[in-house]
C-alpha positions as CSV (number, residue, x, y, z in Angstrom):
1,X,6.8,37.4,-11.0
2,X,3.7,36.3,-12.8
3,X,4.8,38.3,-15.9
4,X,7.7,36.0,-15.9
5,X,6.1,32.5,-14.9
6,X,2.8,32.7,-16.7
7,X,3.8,32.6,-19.9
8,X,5.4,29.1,-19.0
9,X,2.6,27.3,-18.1
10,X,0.6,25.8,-20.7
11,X,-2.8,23.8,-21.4
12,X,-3.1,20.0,-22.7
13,X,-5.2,18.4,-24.6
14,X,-5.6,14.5,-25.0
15,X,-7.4,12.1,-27.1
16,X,-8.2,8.8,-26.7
17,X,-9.6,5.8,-27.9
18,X,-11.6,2.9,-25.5
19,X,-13.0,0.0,-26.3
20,X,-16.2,-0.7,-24.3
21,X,-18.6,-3.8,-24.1
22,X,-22.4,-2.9,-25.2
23,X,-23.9,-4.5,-22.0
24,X,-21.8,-6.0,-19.3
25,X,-24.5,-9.1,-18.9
26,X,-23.7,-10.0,-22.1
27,X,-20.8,-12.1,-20.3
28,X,-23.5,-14.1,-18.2
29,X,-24.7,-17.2,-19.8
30,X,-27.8,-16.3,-18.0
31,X,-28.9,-12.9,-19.1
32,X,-27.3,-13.3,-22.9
33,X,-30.7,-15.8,-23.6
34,X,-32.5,-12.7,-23.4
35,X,-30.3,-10.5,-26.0
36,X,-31.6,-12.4,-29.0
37,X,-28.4,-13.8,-30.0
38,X,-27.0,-10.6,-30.7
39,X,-23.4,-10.7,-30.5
40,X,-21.5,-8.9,-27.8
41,X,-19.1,-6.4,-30.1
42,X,-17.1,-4.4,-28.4
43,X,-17.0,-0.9,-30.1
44,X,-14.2,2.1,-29.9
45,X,-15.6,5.2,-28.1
46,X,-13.1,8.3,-28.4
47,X,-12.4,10.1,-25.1
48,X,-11.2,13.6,-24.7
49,X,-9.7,15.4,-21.5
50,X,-7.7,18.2,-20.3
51,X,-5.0,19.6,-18.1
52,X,-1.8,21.9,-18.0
53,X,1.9,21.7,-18.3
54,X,5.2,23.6,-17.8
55,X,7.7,24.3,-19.9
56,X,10.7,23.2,-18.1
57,X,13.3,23.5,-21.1
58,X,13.2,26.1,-23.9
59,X,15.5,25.2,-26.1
60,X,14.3,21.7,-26.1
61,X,10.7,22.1,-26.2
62,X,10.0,19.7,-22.9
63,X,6.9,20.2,-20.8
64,X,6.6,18.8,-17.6
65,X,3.1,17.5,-16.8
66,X,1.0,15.3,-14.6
67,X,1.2,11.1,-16.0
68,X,-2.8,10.8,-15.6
69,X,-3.3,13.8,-17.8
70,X,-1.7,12.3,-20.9
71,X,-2.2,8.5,-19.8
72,X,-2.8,6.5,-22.5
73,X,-3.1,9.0,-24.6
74,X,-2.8,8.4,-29.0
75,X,-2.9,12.3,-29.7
76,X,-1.9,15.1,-26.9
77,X,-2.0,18.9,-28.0
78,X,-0.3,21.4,-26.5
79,X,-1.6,25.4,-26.4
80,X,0.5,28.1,-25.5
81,X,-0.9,31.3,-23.9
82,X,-0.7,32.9,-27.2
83,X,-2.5,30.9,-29.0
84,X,0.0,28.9,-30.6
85,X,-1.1,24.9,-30.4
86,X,1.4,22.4,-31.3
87,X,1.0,18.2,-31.2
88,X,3.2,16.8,-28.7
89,X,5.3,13.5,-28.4
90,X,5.9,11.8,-25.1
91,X,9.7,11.3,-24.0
92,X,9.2,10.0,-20.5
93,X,6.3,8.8,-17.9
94,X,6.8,7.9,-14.6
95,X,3.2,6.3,-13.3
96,X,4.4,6.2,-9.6
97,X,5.1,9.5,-9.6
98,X,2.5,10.9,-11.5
99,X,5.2,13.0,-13.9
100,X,6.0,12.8,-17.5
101,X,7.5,14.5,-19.9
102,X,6.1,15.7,-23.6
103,X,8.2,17.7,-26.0
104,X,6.9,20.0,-28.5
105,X,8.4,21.1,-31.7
106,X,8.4,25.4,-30.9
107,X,10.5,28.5,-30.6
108,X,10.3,31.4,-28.3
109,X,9.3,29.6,-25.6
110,X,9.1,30.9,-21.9
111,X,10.9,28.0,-19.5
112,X,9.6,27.6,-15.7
113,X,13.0,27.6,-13.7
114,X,12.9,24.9,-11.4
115,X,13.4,25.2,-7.3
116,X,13.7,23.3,-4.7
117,X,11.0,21.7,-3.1
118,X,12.9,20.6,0.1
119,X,13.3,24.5,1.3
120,X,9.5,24.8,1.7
121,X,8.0,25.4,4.8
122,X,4.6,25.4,6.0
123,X,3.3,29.2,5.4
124,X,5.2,29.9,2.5
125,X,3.6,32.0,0.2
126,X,2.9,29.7,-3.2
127,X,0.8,30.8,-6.6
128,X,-1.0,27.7,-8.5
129,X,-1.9,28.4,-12.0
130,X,-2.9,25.9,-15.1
131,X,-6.4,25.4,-16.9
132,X,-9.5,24.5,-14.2
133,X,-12.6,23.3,-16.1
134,X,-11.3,24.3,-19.9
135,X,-11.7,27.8,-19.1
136,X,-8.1,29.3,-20.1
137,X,-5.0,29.7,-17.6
138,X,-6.1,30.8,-14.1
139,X,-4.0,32.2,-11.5
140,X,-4.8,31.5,-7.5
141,X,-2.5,32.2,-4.8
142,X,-2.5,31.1,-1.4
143,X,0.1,29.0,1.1
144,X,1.6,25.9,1.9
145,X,0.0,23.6,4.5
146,X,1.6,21.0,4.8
147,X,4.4,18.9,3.4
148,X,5.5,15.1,3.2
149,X,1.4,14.5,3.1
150,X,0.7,11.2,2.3
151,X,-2.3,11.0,-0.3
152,X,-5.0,8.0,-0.4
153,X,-4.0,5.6,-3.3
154,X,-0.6,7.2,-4.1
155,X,2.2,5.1,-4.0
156,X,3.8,3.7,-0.6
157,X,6.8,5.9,-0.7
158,X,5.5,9.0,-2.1
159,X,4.5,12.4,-0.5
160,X,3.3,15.5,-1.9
161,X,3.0,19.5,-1.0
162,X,-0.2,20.7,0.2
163,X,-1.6,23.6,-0.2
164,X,-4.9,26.0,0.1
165,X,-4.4,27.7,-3.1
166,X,-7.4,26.7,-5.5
167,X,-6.7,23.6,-7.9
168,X,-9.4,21.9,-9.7
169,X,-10.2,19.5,-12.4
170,X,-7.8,20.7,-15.7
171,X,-5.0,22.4,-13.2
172,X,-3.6,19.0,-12.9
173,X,0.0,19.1,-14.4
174,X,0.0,22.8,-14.0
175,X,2.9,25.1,-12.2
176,X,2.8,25.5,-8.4
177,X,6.1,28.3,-7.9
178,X,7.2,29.9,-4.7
179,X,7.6,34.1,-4.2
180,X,10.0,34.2,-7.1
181,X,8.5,32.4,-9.8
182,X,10.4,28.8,-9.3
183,X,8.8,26.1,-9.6
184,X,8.4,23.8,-6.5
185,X,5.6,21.3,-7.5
186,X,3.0,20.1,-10.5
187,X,-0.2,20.2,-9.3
188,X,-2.0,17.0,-9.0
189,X,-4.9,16.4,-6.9
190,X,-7.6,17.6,-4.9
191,X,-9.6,16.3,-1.9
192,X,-13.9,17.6,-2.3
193,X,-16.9,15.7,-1.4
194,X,-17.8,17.5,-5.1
195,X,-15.0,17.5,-7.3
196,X,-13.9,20.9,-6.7
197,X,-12.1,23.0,-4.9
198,X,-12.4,22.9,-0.7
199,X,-8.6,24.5,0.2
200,X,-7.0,21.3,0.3
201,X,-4.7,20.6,-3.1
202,X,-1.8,18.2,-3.6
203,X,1.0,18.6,-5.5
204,X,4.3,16.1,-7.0
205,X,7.5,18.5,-5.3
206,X,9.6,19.2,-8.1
207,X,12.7,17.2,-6.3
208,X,10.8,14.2,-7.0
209,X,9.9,14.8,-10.5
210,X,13.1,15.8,-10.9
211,X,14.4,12.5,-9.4
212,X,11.7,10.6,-11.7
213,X,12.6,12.0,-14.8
214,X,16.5,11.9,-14.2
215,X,18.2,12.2,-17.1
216,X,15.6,14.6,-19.3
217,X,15.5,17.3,-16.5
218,X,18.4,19.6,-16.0
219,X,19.3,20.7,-12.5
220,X,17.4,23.9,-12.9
């Protein structure tokens, strides 16, 4: 199965440009006296960050992928497990959801098929894989927990898969599949006191990316 699905599953790069203030209490009449009369510039500092994505559509070259990973975003990169990178152009971001769509101009690539994320049950045997921490695709297996979890500062309506296989920072907008290889949800989230993994992961079920990006996604 993993033969079949890895291959699918992809790593994203973003860049990305900020403008920042030099000193916050430059906006206090109070503290600027004490700056000299230097001016307050606000000056462009270039951000970097990664994630994953699936290829959802072959032919097409679309990529489904977490919305915070490419969030405002100027350049996103796209690096297939052989090696090939490509520059990506968004087609569709839902924010509420946390989905979006990138397409990439490629051949002989290796689709995801998509599932159904309302047949899961709790115990069902599910395999997470995307890019934790920059180091390459990773693989980690493990089951799901729970489903129709509400997460802290998602949207009022929307629920998520969770699961104990290991997902942290980079495997955001990576493939969570079921037994046979389908995919039933794009890894999102994590709840850790550090930032990494503890067993508890959250991930968008594929019927509700689906839903979001209606229209661009086939039925599967």
């Amino acid at each position: 199965m993993l033969a079949r699905v890895v291959p699918g599953v992809v790593n994203i790069s973003t860049t990305s440009r900020v403008r920042i203030e030099l000193n916050p209490l430059f906006n206090d009449p109070f503290f600027r006296q004490f700056f000299g009369g230097v001016p307050n510039v606000p000056r462009e500092v270039e951000r970097q960050s990664l994630g994953s994505g699936v290829v959802v559509d072959a032919e097409r070259g679309l990529i489904l992928t977490s919305q915070h990973v490419i969030a405002n975003a100027e350049e996103i990169s796209v690096t297939l497990l052989d090696g090939r990178r490509f520059e990506a152009t968004l087609v569709r971001s839902d924010r509420d959801a946390d989905v979006s769509i990138v397409r990439i101009a490629a051949r002989n690539l290796t689709a995801v098929p998509l599932g159904d994320s309302d047949a899961l049950r709790v115990g069902d045997f599910v395999v997470a894989i995307g890019s934790p921490f920059g180091l390459g695709q990773t693989v980690t297996s493990g089951i799901v927990s729970a489903v129709g979890r509400s997460m802290l500062g998602a949207g009022e309506h929307q629920t998520f898969i969770q699961t104990d296989a290991s997902i942290n920072p980079g495997n955001s907008g990576g493939a969570l599949v079921d037994w046979d290889g389908r995919l039933v949800g794009i890894n999102t989230a994590i709840v850790g006191p550090s930032g990494g993994n503890v067993g508890i992961g959250f991930a968008v079920p594929v019927n509700a990316a689906r839903k979001a990006m209606e229209g661009v996604l086939g039925r599967g």
